[in-house]
C-alpha positions as CSV (number, residue, x, y, z in Angstrom):
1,X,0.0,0.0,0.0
2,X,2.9,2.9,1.0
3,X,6.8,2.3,0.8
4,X,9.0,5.4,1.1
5,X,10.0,8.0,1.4
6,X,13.5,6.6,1.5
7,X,15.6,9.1,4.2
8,X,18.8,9.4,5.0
9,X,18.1,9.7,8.8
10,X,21.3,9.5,11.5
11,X,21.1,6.7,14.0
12,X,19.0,7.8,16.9
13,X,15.1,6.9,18.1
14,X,12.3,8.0,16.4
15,X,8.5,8.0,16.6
16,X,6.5,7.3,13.6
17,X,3.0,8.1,13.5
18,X,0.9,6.7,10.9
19,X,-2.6,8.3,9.8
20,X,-4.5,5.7,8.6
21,X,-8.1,4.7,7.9
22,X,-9.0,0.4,8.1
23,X,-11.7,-1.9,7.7
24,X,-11.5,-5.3,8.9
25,X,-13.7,-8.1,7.5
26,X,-12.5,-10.7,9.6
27,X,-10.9,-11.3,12.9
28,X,-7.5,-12.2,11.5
29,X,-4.1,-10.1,10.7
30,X,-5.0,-7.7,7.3
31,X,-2.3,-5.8,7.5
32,X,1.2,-4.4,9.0
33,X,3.0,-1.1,9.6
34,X,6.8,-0.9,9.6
35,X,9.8,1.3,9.7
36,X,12.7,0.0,8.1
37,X,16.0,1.1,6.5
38,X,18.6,-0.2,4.4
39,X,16.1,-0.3,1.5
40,X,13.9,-2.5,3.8
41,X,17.0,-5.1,4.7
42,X,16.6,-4.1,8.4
43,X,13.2,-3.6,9.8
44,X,13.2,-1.5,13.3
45,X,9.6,-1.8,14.4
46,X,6.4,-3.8,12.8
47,X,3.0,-3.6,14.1
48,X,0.3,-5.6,13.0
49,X,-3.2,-5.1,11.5
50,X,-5.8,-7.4,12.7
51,X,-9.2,-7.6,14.1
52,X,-12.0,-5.4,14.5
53,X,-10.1,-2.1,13.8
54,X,-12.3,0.1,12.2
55,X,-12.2,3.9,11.1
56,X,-9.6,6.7,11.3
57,X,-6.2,5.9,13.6
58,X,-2.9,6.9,15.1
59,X,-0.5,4.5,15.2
60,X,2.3,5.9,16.8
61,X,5.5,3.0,16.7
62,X,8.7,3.8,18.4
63,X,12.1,3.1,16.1
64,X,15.9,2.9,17.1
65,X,17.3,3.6,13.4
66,X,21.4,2.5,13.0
67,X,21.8,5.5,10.5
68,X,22.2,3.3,7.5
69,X,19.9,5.3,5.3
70,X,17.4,4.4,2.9
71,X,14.5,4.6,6.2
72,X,10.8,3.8,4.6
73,X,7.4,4.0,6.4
74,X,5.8,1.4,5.4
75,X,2.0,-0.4,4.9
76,X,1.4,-3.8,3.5
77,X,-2.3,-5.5,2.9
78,X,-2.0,-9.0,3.8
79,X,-5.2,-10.5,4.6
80,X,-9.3,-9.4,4.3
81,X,-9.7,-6.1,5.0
82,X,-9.3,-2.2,3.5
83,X,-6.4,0.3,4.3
84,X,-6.3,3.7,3.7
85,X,-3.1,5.7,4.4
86,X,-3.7,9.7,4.8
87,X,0.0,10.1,5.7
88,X,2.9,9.3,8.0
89,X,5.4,11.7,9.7
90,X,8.4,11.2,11.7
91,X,9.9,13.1,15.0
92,X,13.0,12.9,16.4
93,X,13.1,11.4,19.9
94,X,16.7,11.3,21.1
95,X,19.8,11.1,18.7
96,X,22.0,8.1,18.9
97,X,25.3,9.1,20.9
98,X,28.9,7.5,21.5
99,X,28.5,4.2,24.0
100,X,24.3,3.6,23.0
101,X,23.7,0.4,21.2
């Protein structure tokens, strides 16, 4: 459904919120969210789509990037249901310093 916008971020932690409308039509997964980098070869945080979510949403998922690039906010259909994403946006929590893992 989304994949981008493909930033060049520095390592740090970031929150992602995700605007996004769903419609389930089942009680099983129909959907994730992720935030990956490294053209999607390292995936920091997921967060699945599943049950009776219905209507306009937040989802606000917590990511600690390694500052290789490439970082994508992204939405995948998997399953029965509808998503609709309005947009997502990205602040900077904390920068990664010297010592953190």
């Amino acid at each position: 459904v989304m994949f981008g916008p493909n930033l060049d971020l520095p390592a740090g932690l970031y929150e992602v919120t995700f605007r996004i409308r769903t419609r389930s039509r089942g009680k099983g997964s129909f959907g994730h969210l992720d935030v990956a980098e490294g053209c999607g070869g390292r995936v920091a945080v997921h967060y699945d789509l599943s049950g009776t979510q219905n209507g306009y949403t937040n989802i606000a998922l917590t990511a600690r990037l390694t500052g290789m690039g490439d970082v994508e906010f992204r939405c995948f259909k998997i399953g029965r249901g509808d998503i609709w994403v309005d947009r997502a946006t990205w602040t900077a929590v904390s920068p990664k310093t010297s010592g953190e893992n």
